[in-house]
PyMOL Python script that loads the backbone (N, CA, C, O; Angstrom):
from pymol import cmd

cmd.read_pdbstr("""\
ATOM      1  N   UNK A   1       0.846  -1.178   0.000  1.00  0.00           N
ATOM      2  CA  UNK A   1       0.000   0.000   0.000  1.00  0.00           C
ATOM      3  C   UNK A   1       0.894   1.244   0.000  1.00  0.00           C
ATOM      4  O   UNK A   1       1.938   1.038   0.619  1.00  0.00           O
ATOM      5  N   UNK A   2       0.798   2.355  -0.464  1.00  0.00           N
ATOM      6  CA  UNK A   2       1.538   3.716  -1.391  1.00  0.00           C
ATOM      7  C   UNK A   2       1.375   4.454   0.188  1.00  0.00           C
ATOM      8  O   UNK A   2       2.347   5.145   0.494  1.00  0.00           O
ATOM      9  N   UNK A   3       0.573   4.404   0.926  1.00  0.00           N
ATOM     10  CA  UNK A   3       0.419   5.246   2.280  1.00  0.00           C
ATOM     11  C   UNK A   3       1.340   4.475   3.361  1.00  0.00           C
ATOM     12  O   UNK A   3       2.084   5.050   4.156  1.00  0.00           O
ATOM     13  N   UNK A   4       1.191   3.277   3.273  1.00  0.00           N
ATOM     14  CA  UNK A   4       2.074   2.218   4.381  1.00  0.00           C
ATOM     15  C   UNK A   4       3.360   2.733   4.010  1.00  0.00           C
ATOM     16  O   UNK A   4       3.860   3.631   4.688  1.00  0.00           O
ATOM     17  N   UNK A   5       3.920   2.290   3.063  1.00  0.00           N
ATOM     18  CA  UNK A   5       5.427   2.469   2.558  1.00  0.00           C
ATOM     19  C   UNK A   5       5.309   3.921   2.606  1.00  0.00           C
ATOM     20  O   UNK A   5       5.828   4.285   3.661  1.00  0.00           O
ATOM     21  N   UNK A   6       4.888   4.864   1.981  1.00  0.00           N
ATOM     22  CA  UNK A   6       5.110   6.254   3.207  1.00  0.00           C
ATOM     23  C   UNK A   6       5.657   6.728   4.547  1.00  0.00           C
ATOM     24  O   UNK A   6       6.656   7.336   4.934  1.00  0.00           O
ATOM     25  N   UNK A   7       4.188   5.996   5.276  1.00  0.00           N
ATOM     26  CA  UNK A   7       4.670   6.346   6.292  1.00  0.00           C
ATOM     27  C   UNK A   7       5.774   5.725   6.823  1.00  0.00           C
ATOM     28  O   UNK A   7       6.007   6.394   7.830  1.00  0.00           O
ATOM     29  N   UNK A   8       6.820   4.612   6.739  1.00  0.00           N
ATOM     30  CA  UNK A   8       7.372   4.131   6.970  1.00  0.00           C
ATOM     31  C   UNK A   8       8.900   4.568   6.657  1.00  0.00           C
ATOM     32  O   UNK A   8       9.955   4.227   7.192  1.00  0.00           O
ATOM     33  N   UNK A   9       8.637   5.395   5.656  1.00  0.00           N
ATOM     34  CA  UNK A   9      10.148   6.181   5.269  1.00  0.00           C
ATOM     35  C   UNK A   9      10.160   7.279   5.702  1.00  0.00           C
ATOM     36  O   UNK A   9      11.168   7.962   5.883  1.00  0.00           O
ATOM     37  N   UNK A  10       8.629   7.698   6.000  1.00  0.00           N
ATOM     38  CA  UNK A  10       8.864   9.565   6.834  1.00  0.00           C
ATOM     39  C   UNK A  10       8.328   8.844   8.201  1.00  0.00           C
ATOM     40  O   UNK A  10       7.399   9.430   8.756  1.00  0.00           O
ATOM     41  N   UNK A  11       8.786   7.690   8.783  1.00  0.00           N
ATOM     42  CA  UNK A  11       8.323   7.645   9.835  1.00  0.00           C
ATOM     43  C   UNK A  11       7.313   8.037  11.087  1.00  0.00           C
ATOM     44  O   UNK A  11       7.430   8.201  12.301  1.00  0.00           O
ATOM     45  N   UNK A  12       6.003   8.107   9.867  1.00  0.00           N
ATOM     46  CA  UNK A  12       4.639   8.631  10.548  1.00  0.00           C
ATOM     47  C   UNK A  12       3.751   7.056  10.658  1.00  0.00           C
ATOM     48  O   UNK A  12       3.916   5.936  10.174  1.00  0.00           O
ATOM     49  N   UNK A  13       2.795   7.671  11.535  1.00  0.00           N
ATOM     50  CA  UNK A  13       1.721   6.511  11.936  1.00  0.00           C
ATOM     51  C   UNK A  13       0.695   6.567  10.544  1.00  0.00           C
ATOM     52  O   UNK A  13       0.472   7.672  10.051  1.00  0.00           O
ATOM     53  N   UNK A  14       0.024   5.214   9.875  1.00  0.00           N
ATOM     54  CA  UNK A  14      -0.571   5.317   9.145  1.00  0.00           C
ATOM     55  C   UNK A  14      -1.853   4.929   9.575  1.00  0.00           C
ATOM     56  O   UNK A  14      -1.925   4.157  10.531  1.00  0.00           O
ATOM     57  N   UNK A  15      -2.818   5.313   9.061  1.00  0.00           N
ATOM     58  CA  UNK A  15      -4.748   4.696   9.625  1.00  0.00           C
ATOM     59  C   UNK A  15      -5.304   4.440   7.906  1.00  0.00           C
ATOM     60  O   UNK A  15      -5.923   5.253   7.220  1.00  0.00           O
ATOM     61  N   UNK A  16      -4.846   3.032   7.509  1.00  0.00           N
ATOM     62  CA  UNK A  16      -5.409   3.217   6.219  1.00  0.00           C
ATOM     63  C   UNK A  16      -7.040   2.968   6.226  1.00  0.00           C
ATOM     64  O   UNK A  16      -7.803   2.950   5.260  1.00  0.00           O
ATOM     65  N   UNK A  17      -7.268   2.820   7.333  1.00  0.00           N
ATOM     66  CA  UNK A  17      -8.706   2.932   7.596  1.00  0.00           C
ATOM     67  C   UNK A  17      -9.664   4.221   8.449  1.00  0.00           C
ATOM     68  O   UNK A  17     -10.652   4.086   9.170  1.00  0.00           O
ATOM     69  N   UNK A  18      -9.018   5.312   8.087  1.00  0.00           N
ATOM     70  CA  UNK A  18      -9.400   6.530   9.047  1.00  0.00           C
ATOM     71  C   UNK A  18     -10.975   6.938   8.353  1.00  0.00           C
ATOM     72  O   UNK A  18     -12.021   7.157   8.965  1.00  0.00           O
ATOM     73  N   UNK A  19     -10.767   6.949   7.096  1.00  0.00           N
ATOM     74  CA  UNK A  19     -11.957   7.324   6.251  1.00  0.00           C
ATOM     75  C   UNK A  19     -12.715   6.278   5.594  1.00  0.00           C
ATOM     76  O   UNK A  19     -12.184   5.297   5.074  1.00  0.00           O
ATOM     77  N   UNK A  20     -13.866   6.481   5.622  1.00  0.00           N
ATOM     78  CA  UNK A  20     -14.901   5.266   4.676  1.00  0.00           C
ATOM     79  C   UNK A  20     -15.351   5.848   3.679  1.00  0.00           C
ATOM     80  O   UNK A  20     -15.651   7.041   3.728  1.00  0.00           O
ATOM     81  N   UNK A  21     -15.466   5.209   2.724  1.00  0.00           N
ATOM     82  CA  UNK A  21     -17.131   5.957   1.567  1.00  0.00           C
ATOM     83  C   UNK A  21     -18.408   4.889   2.523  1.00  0.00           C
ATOM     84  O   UNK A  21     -18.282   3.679   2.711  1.00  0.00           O
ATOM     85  N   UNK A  22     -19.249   5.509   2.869  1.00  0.00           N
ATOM     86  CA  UNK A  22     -20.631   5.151   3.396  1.00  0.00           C
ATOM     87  C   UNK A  22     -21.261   4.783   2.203  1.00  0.00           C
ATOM     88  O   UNK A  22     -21.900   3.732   2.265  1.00  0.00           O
ATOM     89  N   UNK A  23     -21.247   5.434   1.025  1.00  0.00           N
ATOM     90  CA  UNK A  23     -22.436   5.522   0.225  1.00  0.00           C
ATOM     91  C   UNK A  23     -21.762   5.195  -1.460  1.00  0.00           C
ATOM     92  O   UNK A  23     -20.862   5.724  -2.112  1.00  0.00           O
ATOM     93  N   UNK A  24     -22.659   4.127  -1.705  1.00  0.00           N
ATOM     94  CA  UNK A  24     -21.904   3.460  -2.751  1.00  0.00           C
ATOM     95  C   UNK A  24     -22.416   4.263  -3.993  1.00  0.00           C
ATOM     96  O   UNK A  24     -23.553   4.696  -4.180  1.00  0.00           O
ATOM     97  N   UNK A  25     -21.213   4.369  -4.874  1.00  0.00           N
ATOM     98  CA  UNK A  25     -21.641   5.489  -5.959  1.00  0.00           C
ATOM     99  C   UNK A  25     -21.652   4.625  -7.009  1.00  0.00           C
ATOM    100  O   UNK A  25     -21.207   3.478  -6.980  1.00  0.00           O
ATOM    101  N   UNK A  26     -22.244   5.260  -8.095  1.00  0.00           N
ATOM    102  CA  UNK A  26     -22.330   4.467  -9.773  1.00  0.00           C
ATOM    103  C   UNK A  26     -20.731   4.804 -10.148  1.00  0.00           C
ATOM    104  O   UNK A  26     -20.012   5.131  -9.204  1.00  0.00           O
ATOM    105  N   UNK A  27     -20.136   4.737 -11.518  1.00  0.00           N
ATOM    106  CA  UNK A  27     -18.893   4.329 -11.286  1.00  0.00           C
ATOM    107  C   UNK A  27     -18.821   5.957 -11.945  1.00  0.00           C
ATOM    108  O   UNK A  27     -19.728   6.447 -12.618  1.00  0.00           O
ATOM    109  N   UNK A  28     -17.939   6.435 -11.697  1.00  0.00           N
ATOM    110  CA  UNK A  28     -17.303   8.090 -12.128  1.00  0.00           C
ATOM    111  C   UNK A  28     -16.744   8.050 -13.544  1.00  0.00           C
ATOM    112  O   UNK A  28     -16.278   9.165 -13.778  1.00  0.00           O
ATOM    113  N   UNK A  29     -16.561   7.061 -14.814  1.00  0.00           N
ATOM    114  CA  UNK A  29     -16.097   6.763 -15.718  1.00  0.00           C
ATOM    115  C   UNK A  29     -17.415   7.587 -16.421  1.00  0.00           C
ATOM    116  O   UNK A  29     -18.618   7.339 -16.340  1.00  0.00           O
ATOM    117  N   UNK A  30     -16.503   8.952 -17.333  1.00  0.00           N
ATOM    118  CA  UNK A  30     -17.456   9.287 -18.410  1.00  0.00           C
ATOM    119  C   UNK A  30     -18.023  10.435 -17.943  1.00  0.00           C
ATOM    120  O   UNK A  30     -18.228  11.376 -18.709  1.00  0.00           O
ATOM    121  N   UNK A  31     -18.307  10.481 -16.765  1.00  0.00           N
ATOM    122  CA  UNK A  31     -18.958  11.869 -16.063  1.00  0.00           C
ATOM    123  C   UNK A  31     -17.592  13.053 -16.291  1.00  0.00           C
ATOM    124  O   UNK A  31     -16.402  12.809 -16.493  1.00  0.00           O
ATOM    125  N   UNK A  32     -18.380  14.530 -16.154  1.00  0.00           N
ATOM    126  CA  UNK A  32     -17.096  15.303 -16.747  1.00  0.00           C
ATOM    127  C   UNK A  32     -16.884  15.926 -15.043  1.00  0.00           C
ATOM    128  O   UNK A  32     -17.604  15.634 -14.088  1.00  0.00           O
ATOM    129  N   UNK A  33     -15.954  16.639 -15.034  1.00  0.00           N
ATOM    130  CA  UNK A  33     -15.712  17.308 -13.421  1.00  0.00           C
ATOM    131  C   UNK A  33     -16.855  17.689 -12.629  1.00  0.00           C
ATOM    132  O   UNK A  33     -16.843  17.521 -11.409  1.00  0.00           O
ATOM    133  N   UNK A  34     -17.888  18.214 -13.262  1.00  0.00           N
ATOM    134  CA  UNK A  34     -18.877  18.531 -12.252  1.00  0.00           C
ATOM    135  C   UNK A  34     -19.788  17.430 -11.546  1.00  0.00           C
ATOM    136  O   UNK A  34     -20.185  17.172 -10.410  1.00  0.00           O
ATOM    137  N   UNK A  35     -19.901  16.926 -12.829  1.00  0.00           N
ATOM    138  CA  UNK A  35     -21.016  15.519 -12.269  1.00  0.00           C
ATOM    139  C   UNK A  35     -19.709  14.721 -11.037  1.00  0.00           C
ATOM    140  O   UNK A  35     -19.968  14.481  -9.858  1.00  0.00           O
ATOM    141  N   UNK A  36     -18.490  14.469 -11.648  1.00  0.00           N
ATOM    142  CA  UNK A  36     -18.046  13.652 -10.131  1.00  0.00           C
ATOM    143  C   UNK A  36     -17.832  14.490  -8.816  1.00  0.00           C
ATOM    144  O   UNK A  36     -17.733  13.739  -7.845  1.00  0.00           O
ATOM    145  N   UNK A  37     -17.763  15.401  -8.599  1.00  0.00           N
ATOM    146  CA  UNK A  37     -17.837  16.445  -7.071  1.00  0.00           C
ATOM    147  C   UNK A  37     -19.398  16.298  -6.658  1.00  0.00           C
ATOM    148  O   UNK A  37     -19.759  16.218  -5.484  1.00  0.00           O
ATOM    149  N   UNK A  38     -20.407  16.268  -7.929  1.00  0.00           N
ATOM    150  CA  UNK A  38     -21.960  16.140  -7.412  1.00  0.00           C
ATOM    151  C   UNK A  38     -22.193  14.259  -7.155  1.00  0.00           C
ATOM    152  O   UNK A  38     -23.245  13.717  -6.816  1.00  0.00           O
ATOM    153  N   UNK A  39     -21.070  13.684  -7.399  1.00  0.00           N
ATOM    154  CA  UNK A  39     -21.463  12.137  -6.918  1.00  0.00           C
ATOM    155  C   UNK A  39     -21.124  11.862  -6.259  1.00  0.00           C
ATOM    156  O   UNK A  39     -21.663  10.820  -5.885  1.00  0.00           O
ATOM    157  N   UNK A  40     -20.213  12.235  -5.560  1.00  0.00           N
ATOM    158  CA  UNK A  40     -19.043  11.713  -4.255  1.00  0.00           C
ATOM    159  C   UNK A  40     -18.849  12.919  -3.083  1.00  0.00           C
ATOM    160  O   UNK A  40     -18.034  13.044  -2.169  1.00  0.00           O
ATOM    161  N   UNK A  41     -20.226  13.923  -3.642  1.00  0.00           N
ATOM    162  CA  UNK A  41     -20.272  14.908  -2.204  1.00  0.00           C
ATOM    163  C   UNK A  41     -20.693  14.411  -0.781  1.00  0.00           C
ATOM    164  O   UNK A  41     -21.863  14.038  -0.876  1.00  0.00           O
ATOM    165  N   UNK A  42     -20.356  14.291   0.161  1.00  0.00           N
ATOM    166  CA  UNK A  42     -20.534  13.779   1.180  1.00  0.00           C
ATOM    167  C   UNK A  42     -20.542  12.310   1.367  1.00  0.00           C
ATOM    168  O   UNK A  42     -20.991  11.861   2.422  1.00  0.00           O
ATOM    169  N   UNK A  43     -19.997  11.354   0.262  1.00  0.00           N
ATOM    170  CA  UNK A  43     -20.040  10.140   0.303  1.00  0.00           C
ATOM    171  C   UNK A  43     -18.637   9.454   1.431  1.00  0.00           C
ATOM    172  O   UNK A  43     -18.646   8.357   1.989  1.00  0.00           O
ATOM    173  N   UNK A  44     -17.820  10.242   1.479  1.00  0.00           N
ATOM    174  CA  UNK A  44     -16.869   9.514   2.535  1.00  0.00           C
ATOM    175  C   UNK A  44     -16.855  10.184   3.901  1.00  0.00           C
ATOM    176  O   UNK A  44     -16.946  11.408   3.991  1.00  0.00           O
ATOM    177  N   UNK A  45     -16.797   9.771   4.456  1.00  0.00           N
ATOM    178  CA  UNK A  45     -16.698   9.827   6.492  1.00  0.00           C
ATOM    179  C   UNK A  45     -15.796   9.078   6.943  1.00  0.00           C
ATOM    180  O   UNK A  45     -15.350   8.051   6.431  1.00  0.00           O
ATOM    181  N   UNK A  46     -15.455   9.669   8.090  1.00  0.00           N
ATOM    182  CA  UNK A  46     -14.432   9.168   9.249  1.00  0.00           C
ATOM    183  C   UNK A  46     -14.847   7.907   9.672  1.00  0.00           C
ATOM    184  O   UNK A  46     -15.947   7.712  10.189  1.00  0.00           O
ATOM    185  N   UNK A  47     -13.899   6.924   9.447  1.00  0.00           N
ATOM    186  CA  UNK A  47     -14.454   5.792  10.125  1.00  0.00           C
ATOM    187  C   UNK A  47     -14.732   5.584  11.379  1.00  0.00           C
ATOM    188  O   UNK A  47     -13.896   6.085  12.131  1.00  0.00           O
ATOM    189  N   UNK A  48     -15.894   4.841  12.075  1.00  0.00           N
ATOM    190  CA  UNK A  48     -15.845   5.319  13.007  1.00  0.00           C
ATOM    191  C   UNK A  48     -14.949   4.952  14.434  1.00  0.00           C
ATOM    192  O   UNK A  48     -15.391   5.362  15.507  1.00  0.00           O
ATOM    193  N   UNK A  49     -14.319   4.561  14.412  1.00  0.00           N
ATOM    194  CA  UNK A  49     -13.273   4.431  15.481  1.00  0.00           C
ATOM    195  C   UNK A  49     -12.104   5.437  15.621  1.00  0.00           C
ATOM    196  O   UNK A  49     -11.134   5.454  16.380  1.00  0.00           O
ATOM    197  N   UNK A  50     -12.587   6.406  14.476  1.00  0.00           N
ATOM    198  CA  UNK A  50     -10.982   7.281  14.020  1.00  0.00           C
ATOM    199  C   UNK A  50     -12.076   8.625  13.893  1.00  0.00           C
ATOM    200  O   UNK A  50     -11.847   9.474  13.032  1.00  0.00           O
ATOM    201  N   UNK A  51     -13.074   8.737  14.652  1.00  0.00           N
ATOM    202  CA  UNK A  51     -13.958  10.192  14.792  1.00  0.00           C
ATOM    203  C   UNK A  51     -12.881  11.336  15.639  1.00  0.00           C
ATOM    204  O   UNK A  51     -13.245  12.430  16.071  1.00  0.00           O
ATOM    205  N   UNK A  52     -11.889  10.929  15.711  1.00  0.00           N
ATOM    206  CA  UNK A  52     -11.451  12.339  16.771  1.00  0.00           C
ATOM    207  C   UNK A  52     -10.319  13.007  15.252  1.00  0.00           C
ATOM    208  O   UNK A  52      -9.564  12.330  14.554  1.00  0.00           O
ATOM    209  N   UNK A  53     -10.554  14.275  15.175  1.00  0.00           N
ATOM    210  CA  UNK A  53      -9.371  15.146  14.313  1.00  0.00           C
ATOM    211  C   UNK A  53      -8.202  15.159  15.221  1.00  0.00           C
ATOM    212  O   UNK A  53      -8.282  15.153  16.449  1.00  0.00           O
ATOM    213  N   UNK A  54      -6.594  15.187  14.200  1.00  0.00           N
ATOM    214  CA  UNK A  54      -6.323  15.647  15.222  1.00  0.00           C
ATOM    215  C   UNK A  54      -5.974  16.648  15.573  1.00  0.00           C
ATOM    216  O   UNK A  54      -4.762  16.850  15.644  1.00  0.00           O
ATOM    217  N   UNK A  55      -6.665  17.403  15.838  1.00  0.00           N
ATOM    218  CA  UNK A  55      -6.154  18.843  16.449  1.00  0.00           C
ATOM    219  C   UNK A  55      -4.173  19.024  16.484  1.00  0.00           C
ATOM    220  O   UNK A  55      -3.242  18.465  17.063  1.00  0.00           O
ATOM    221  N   UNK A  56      -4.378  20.318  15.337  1.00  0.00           N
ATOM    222  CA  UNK A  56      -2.603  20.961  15.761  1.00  0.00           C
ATOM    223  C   UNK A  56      -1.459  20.010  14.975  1.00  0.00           C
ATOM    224  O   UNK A  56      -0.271  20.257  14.768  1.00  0.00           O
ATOM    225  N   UNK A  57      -2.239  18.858  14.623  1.00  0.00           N
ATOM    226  CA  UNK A  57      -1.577  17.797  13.967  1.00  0.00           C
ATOM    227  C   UNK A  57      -1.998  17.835  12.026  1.00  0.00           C
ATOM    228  O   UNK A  57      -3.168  17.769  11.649  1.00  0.00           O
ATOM    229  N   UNK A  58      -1.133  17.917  11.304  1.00  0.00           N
ATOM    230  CA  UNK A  58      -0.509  17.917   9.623  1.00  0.00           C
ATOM    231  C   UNK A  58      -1.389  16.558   9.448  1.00  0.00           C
ATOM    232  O   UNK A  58      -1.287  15.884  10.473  1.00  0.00           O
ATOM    233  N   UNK A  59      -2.055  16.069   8.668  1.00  0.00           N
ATOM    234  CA  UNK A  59      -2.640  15.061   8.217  1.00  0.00           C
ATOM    235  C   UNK A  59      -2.271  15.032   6.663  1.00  0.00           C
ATOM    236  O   UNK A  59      -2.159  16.006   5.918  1.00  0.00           O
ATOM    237  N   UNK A  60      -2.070  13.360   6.279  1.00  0.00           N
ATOM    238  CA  UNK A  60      -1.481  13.523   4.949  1.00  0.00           C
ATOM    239  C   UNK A  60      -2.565  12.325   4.205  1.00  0.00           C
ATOM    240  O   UNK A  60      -2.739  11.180   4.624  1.00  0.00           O
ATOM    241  N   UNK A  61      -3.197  12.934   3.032  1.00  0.00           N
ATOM    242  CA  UNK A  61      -3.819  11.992   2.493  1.00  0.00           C
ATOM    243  C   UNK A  61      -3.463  11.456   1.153  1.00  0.00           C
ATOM    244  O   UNK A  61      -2.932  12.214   0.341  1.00  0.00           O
ATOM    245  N   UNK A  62      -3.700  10.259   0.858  1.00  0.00           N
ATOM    246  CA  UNK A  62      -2.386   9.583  -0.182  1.00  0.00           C
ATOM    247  C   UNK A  62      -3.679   8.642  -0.845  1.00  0.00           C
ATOM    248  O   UNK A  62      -4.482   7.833  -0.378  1.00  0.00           O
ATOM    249  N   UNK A  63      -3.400   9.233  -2.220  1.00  0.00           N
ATOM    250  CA  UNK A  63      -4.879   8.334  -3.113  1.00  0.00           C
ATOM    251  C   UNK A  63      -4.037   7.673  -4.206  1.00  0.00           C
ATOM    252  O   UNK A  63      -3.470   8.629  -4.736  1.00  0.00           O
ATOM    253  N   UNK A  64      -3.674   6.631  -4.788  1.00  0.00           N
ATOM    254  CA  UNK A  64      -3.432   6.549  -5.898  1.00  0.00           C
ATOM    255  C   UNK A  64      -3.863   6.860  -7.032  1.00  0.00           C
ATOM    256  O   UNK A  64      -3.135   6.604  -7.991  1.00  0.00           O
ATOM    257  N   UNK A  65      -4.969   7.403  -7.229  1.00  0.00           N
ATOM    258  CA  UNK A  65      -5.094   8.289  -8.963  1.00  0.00           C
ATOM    259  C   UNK A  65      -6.210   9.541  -8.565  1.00  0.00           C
ATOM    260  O   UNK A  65      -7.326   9.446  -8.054  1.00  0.00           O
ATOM    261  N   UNK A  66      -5.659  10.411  -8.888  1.00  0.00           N
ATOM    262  CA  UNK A  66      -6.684  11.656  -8.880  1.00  0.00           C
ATOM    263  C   UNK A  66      -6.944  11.941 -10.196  1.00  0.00           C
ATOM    264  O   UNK A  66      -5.946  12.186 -10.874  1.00  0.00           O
ATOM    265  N   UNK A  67      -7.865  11.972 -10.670  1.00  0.00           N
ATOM    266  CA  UNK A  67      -8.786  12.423 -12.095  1.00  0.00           C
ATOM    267  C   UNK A  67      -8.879  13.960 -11.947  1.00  0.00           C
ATOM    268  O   UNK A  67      -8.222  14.963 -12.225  1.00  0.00           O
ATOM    269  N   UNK A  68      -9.922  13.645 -11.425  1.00  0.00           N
ATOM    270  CA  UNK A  68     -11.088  15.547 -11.444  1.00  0.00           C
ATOM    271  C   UNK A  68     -10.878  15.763  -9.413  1.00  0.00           C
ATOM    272  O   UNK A  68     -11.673  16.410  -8.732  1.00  0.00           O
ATOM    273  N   UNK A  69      -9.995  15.245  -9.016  1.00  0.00           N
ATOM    274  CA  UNK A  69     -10.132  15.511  -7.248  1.00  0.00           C
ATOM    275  C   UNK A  69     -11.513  15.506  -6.831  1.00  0.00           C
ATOM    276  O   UNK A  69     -11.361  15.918  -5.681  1.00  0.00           O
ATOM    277  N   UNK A  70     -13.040  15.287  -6.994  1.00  0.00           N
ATOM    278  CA  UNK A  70     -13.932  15.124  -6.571  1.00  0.00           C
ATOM    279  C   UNK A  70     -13.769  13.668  -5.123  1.00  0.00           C
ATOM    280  O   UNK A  70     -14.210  13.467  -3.991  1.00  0.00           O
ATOM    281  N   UNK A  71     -13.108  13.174  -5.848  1.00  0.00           N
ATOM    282  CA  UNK A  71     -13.130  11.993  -4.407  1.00  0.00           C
ATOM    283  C   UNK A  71     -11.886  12.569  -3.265  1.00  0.00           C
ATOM    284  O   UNK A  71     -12.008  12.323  -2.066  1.00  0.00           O
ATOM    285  N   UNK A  72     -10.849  13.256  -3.737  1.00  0.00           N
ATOM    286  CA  UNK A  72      -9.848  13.606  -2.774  1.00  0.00           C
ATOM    287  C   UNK A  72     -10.216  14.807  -2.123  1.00  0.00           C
ATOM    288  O   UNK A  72      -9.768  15.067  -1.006  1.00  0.00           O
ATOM    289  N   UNK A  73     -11.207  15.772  -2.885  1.00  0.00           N
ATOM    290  CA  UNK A  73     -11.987  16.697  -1.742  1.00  0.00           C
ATOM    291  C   UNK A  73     -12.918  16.344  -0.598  1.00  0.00           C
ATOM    292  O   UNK A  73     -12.946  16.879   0.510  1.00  0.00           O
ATOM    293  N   UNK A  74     -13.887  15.077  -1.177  1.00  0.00           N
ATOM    294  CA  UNK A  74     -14.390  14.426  -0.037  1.00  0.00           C
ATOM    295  C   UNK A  74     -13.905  14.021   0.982  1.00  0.00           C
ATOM    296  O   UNK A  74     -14.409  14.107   2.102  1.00  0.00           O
ATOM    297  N   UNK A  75     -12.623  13.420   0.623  1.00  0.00           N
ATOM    298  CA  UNK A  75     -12.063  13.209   1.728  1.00  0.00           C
ATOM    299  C   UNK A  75     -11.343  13.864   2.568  1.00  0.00           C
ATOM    300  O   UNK A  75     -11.099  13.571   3.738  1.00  0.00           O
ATOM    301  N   UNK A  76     -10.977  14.817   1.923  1.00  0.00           N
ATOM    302  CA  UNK A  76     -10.568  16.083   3.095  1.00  0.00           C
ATOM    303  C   UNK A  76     -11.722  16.771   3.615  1.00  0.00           C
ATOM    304  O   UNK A  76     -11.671  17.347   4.701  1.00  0.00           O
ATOM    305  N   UNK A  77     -12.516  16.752   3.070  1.00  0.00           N
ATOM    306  CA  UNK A  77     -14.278  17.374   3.649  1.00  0.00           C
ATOM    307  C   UNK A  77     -14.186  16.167   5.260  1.00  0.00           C
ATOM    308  O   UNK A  77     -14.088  16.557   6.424  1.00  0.00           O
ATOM    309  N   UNK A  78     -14.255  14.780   4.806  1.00  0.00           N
ATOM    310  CA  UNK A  78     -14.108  14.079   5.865  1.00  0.00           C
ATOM    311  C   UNK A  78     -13.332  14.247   6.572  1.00  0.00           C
ATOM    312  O   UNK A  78     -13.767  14.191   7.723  1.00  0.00           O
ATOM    313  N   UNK A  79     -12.039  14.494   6.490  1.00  0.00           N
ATOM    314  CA  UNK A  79     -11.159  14.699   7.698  1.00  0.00           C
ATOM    315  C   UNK A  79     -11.374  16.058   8.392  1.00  0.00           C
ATOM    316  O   UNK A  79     -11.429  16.031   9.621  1.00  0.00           O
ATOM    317  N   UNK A  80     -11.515  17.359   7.703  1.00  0.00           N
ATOM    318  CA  UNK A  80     -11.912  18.677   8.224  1.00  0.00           C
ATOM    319  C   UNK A  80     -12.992  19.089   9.001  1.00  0.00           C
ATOM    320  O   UNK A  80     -13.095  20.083   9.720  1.00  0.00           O
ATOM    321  N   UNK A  81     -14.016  17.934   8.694  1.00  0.00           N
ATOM    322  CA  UNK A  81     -15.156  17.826   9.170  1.00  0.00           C
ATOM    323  C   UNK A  81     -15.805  16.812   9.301  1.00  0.00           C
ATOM    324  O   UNK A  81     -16.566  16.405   8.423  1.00  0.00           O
ATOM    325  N   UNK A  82     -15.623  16.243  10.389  1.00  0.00           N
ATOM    326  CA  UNK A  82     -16.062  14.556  10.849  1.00  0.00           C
ATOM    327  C   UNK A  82     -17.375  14.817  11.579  1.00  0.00           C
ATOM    328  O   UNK A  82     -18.012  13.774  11.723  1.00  0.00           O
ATOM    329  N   UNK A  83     -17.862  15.701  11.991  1.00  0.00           N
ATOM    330  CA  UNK A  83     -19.593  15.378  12.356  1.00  0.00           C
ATOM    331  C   UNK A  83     -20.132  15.301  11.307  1.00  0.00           C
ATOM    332  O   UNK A  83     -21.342  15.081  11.249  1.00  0.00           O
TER     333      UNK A  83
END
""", "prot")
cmd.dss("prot")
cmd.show_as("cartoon", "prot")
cmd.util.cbc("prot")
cmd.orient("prot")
């Protein structure tokens, strides 16, 4: 995993399970930038055992392919804002 071997050379803790998608989407193939930010808005959340931010603490999020960033904004939506 591209986040494991990360953290392991910058010697940080990894949670490859911090975030979920809750909500299963149709597949993003073919849609142009707008339609994928309107399919994957609010679809990922903090998993829940990993609900606390951490405050004062750099968080690093590591996706293997960004297209249109509609799924890598969600997920910083999720980490910035876990209620």
């Amino acid at each position: 995993m591209l986040a494991q071997a990360l953290g392991r050379a910058i010697e940080i803790p990894v949670l490859p399970d911090a975030i979920q998608r809750h909500v299963a989407t149709a597949s993003l193939d073919g849609l142009d930038r707008e339609a994928r930010f309107k399919t994957v808005s609010d679809c990922i959340r903090p998993h829940p055992p990993h609900r606390v931010v951490p405050v004062g603490k750099y968080v690093i999020l590591v996706d293997d392919a960004i297209t249109s960033g509609a799924t890598f904004a969600s997920a910083t939506e999720a980490c910035r804002h876990p209620g």
